[in-house]
C-alpha positions as CSV (number, residue, x, y, z in Angstrom):
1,X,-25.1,24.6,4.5
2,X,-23.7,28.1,4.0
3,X,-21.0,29.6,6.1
4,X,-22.1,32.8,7.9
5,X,-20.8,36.1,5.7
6,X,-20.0,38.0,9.1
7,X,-16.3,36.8,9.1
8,X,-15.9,38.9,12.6
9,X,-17.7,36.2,14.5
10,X,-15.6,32.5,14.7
11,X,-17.8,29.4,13.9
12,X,-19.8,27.2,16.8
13,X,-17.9,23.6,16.9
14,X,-21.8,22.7,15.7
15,X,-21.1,24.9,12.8
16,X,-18.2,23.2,11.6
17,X,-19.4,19.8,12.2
18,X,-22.7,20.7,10.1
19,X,-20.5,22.2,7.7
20,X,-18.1,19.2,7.1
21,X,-20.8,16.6,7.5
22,X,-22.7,17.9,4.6
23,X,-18.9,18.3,2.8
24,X,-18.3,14.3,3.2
25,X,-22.1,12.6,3.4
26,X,-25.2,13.3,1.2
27,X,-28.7,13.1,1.7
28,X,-30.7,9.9,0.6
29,X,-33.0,12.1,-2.0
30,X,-29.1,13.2,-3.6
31,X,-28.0,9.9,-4.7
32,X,-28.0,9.1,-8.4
33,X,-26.8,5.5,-9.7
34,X,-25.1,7.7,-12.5
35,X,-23.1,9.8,-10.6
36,X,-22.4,7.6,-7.4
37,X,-20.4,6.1,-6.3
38,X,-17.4,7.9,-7.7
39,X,-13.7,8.2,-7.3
40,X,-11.8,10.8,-8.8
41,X,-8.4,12.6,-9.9
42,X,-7.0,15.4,-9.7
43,X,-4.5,16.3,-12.7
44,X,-0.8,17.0,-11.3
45,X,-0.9,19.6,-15.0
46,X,-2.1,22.0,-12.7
47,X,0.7,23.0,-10.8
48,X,3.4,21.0,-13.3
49,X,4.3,21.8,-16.8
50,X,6.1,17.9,-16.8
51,X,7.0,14.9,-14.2
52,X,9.3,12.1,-14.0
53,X,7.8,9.1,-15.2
54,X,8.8,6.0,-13.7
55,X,9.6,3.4,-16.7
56,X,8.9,0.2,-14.1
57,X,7.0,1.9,-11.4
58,X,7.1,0.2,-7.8
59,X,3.8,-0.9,-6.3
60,X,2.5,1.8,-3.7
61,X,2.3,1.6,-0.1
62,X,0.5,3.5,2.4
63,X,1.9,5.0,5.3
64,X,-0.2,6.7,7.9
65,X,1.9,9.8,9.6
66,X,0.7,11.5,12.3
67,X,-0.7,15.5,10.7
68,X,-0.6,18.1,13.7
69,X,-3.3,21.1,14.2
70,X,-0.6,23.5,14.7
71,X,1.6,26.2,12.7
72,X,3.3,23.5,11.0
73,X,0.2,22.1,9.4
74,X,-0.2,23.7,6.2
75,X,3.6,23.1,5.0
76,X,2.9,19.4,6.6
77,X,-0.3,19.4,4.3
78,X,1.0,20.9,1.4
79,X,4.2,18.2,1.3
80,X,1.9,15.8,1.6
81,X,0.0,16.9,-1.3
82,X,2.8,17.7,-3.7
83,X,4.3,14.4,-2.9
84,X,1.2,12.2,-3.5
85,X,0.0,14.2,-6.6
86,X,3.2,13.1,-8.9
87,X,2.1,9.3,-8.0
88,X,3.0,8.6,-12.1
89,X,6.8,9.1,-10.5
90,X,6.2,6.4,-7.7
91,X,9.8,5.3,-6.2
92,X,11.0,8.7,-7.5
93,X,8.9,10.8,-6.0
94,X,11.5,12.2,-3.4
95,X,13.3,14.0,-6.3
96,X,11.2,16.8,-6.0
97,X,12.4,17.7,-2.6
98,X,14.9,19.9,-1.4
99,X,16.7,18.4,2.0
100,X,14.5,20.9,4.3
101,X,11.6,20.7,2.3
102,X,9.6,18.1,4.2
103,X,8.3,17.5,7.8
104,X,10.4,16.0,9.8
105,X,8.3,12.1,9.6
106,X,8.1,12.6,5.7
107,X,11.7,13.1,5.5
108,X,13.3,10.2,7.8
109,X,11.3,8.5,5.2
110,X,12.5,9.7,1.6
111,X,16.2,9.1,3.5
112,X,15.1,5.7,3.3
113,X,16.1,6.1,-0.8
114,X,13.2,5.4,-3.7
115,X,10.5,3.9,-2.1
116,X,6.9,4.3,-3.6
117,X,5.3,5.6,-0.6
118,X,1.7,7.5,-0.6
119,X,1.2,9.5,2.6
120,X,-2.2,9.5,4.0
121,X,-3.6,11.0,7.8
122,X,-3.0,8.6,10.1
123,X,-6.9,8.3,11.8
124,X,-8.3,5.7,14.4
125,X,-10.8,4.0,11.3
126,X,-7.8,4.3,8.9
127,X,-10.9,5.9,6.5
128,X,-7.6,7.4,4.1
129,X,-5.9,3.7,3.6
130,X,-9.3,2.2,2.7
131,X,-10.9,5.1,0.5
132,X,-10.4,3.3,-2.7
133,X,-12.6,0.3,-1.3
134,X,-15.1,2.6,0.3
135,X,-15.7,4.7,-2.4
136,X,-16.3,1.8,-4.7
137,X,-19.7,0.7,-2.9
138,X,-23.1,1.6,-3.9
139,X,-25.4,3.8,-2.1
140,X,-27.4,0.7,-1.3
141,X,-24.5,-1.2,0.1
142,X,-23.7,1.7,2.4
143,X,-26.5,1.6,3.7
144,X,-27.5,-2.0,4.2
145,X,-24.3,-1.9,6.7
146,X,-25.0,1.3,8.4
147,X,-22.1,3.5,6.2
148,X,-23.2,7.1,5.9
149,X,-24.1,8.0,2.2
150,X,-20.0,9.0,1.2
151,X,-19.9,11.8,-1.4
152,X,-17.3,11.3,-4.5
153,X,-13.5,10.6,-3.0
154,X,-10.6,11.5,-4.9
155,X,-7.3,9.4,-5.3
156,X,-4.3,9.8,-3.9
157,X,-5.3,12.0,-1.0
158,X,-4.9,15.5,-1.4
159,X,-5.7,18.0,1.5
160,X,-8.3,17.7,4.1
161,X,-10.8,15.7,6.3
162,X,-8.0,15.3,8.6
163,X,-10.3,14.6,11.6
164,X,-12.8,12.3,9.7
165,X,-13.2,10.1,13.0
166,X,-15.3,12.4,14.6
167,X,-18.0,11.9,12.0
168,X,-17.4,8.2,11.5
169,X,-19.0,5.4,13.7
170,X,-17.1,3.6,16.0
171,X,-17.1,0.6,14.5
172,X,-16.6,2.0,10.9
173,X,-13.7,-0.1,10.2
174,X,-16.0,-3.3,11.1
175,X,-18.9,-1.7,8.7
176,X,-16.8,-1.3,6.1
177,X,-15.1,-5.0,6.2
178,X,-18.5,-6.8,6.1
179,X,-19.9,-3.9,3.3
180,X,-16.8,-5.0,1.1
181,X,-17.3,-9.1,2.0
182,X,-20.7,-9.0,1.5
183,X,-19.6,-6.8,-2.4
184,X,-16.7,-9.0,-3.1
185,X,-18.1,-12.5,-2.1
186,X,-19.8,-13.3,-5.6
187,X,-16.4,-13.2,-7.6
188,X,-14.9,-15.6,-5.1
189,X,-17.9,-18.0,-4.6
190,X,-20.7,-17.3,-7.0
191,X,-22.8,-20.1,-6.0
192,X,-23.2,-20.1,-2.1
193,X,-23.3,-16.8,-0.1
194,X,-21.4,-15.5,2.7
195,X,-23.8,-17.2,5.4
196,X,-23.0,-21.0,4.0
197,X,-19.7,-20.9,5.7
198,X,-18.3,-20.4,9.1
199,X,-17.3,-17.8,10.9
200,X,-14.1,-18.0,10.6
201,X,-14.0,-20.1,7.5
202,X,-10.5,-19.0,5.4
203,X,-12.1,-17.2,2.2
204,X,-14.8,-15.5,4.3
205,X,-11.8,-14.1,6.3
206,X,-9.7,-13.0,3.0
207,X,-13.1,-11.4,1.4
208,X,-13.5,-9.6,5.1
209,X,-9.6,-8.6,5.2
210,X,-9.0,-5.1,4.0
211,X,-5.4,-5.0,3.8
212,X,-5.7,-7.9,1.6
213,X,-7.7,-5.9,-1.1
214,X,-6.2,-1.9,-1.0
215,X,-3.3,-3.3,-3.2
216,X,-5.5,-4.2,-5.9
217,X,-7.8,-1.8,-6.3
218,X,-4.8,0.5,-6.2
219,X,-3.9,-1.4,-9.2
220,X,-6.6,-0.7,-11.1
221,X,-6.9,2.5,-10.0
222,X,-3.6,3.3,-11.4
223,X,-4.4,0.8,-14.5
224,X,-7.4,3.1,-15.5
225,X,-5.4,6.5,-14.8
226,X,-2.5,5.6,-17.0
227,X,-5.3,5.2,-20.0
228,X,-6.2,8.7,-19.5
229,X,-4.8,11.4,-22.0
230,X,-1.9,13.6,-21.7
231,X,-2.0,17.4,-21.2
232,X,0.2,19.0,-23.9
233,X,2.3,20.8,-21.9
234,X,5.0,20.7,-24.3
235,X,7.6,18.2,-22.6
236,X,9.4,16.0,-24.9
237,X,9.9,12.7,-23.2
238,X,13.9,12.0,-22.5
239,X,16.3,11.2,-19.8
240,X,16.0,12.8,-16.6
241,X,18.7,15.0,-15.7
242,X,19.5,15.6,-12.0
243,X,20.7,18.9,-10.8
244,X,24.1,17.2,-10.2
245,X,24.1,17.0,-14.1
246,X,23.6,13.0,-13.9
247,X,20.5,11.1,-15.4
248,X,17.9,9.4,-13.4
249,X,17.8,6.1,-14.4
250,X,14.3,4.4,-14.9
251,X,12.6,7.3,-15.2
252,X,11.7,9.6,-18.3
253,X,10.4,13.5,-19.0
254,X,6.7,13.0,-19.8
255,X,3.7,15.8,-19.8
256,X,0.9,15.0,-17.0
257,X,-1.3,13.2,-17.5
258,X,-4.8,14.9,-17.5
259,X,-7.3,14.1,-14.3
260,X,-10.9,13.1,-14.5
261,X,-13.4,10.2,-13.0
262,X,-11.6,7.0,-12.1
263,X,-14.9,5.7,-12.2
264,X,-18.4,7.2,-11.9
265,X,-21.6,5.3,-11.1
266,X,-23.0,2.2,-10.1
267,X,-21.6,0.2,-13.1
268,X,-18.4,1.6,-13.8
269,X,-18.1,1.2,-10.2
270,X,-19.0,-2.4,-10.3
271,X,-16.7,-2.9,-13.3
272,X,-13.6,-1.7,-10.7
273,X,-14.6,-4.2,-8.3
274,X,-14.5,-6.9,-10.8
275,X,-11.2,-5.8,-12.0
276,X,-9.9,-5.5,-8.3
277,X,-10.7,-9.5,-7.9
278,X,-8.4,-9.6,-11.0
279,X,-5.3,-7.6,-9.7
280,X,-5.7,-9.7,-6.5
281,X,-4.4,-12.7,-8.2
282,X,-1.1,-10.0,-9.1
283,X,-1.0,-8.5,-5.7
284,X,-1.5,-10.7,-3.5
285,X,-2.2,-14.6,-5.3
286,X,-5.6,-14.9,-5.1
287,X,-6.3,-17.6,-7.2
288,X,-3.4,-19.4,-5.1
289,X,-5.0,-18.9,-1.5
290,X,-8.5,-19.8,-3.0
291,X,-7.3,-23.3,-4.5
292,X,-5.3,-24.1,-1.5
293,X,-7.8,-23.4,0.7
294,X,-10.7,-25.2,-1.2
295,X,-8.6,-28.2,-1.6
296,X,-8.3,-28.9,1.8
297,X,-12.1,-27.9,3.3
298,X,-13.0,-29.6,6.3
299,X,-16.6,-30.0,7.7
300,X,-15.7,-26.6,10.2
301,X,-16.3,-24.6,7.5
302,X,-19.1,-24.7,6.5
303,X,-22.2,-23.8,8.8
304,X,-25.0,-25.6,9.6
305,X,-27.0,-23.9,6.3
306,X,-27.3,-26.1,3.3
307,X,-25.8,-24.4,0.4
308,X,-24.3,-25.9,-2.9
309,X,-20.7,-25.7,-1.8
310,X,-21.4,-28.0,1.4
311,X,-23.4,-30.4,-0.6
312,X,-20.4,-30.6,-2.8
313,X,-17.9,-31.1,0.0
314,X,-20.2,-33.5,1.5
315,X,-20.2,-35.9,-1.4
316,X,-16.5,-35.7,-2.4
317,X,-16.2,-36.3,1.4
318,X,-17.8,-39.7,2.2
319,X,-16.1,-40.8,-1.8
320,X,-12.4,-40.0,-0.8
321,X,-10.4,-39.8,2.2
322,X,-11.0,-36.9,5.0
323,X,-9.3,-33.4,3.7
324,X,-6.9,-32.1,5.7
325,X,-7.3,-29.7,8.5
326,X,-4.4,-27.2,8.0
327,X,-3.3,-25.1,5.4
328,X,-0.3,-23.1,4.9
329,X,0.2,-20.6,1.8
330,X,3.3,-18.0,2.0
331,X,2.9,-15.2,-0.8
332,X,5.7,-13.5,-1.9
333,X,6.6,-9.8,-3.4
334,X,3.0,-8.8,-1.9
335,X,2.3,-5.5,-0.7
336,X,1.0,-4.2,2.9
337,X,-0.7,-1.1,3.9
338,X,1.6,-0.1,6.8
339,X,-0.3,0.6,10.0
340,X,0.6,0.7,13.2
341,X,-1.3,-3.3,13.8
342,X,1.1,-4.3,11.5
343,X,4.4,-5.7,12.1
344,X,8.0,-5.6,10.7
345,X,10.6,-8.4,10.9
346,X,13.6,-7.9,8.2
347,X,11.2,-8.1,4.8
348,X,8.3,-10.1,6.0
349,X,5.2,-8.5,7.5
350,X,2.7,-9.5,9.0
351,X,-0.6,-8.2,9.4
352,X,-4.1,-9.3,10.9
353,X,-4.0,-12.6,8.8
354,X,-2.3,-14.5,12.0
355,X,-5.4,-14.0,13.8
356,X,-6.6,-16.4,10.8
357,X,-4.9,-18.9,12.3
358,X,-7.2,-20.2,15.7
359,X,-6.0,-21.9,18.5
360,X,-6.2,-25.4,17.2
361,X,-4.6,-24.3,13.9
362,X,-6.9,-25.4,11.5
363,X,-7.0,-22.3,9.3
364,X,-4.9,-20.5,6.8
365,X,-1.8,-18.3,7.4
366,X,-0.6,-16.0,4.9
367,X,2.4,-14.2,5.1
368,X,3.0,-11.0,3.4
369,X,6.4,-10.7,2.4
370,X,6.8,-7.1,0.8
371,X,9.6,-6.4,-1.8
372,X,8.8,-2.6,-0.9
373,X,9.1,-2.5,3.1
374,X,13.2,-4.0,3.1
375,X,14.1,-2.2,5.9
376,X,12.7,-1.5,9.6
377,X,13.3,1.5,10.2
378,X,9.8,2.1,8.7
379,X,8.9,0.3,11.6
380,X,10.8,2.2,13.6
381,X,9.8,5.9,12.5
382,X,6.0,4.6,12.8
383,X,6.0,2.6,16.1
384,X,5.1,-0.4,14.8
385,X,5.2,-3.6,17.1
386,X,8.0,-5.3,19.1
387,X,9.9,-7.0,16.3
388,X,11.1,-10.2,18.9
389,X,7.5,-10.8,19.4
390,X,6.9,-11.4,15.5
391,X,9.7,-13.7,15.1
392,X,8.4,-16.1,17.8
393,X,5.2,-16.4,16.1
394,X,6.3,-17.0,12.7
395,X,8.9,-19.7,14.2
396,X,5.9,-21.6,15.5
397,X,4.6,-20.8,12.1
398,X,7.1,-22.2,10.7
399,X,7.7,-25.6,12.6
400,X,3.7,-26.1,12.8
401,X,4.1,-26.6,8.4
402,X,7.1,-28.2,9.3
403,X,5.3,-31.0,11.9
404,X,2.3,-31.5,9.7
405,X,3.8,-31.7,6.2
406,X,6.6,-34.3,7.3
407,X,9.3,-31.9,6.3
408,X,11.9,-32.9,9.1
């Protein structure tokens, strides 16, 4: 669509939503398995001549802030964008602010100290915390779950599509979860498919769990960015040096490194979402969850389809003793996307895997406890959940592993 030339006249609100659905969706006839999916970067060399490279860089969090339509948006915007691009610096990225330089909600956050934090719009589908999954899946898995047909994304988020939800279905978020299950479910159980198991089955939850899978594919996404070469800007790596005169420790000088495709077509594509699987196991112990959970089936997991895995179950069933019925795995130094579901007590938090657990408590809990999120005045500044509330839950958490395992 072309914009009118007479800039006299404003656009039509249909104008600009033509003109901003063709920016973000493409046509059936425009996909190529070469060139989509594809995630991309955008090199911080452009506006840097060197950055602050974090020697042991934090793992990233997401924090949705609120982005106003008003005179204060393009300086909001603009922060955002500055702070994002140098993600190489991750808990350092603050350092490249002055006191009044950001909006007020980034700034009660960088007074937090160095935490690895990567702004994104805070929306009703959270489309900006789940881009790197979305833009992983293949034109034919968008639409097999009614997804529009998503153009290339770019990573971290820059500037723009602030009010995505308006061209989004209602449901997106739902889409999206069973799009990435129904990708990710042949790394976790190659031999039976999703509709072998229950509803609410453990490992059908994690594959369907969003949060559970932004932190890897983060990973990798960082992973494959680091490989890429440097721009010779001249920078000789060395010690930081602060404007008080003092060094920054853990980070060095180091040129930018140049931008590109993360990945860029159906296979490379595919190849991420392999990888992801991988970092899981890092991010968030996979392999742990899976074992615990597949050690202890019971026969309400499976659904009344036969498939391979229920055989299996079956016969180890009626030649051993009945599996238990309740599992309990805590994961430690994992890392949450912060929204405002989730919820804050000291360094745990917990997100939407407590509705795992159902009202007889026969399924899996996991608890993410973040090394990142220490204090709660993130929970505070974002208007996260009643803190009391979360305590009582994870108390009857707590004494329900207690009660079953014996440990009193």
């Amino acid at each position: 669509m072309e914009l009118p030339e007479d800039d006299e006249r404003p656009l039509t609100q249909a104008e600009v939503d033509a003109f901003q659905r063709e920016s973000l969706f493409m046509r059936p006839d425009e996909v190529d398995p070469d060139f989509h999916p594809r995630l991309g970067n955008i090199s911080v060399g452009f506006t840097m001549k060197g950055i602050a490279r974090a020697v042991e860089p934090s793992p990233v969090e997401y924090v949705a802030i609120d982005i106003r339509e008003d005179d204060d948006h393009i300086k909001e915007a603009l922060a955002i964008h500055k702070w994002n691009q140098v993600w190489e610096s991750a808990q350092f990225r603050r350092r490249y602010f002055d006191e009044d330089e950001l909006p007020e909600q980034m700034a009660r956050i960088a007074d937090l100290g160095d935490l690895n934090v990567s702004f994104v719009p805070r929306t009703n589908s959270r489309y900006h915390e789940y881009a790197p999954l979305l833009y992983s899946l293949p034109a034919s898995t968008l639409e097999r779950f009614g997804l529009p047909l998503f153009r290339a994304g770019m990573w971290p988020y820059g500037i723009g599509e602030i009010e995505v939800d308006r061209y989004l279905p209602a449901d997106f978020e739902a889409r999206l979860s069973r799009a990435w299950a129904w990708t990710v479910w042949p790394h976790l159980n190659s031999g039976s498919g999703l509709a072998a198991f229950s509803s609410d089955d453990p490992i059908k939850l994690l594959a369907h769990n969003l949060d559970f899978w932004v932190p890897a594919i983060t990973e990798v996404i960082q992973a494959t960015l680091r490989g890429f070469p440097v721009v010779d800007e001249g920078t000789e790596a060395g010690p930081v040096e602060l404007i008080d005169g003092s060094v920054l420790e853990g980070a060095i000088k180091a040129n930018p490194r140049m931008g590109g495709p993360i990945w860029l077509g159906v296979d490379e594509a595919a190849e991420k979402v392999s990888e992801t699987v991988s970092a899981a196991d890092a991010t968030g112990r996979l392999r742990g969850i899976m074992d615990a959970v597949k050690s202890n089936r019971v026969q309400d997991d499976f659904s009344p389809r036969w498939s391979f895995a229920r055989e299996d179950f079956e016969r180890k069933l009626y030649s051993k003793r009945s599996k238990v019925s309740v599992k309990f795995v805590e994961l430690t130094d994992t890392i949450p996307v912060q929204g405002p579901e989730s919820e804050v007590l000291g360094r745990i938090v917990t997100n939407d895997f407590l509705a795992i657990l159902n009202a007889r408590n026969k399924e899996i809990v996991v608890l993410l406890n973040s090394g990142v999120t220490s204090r709660t005045e993130i929970a505070q500044i974002l208007g996260y959940a009643n803190h009391s509330a979360v305590s009582k839950r994870l108390d009857r958490i707590r004494q329900q592993a207690v009660d079953f395992f014996g440990l009193s």
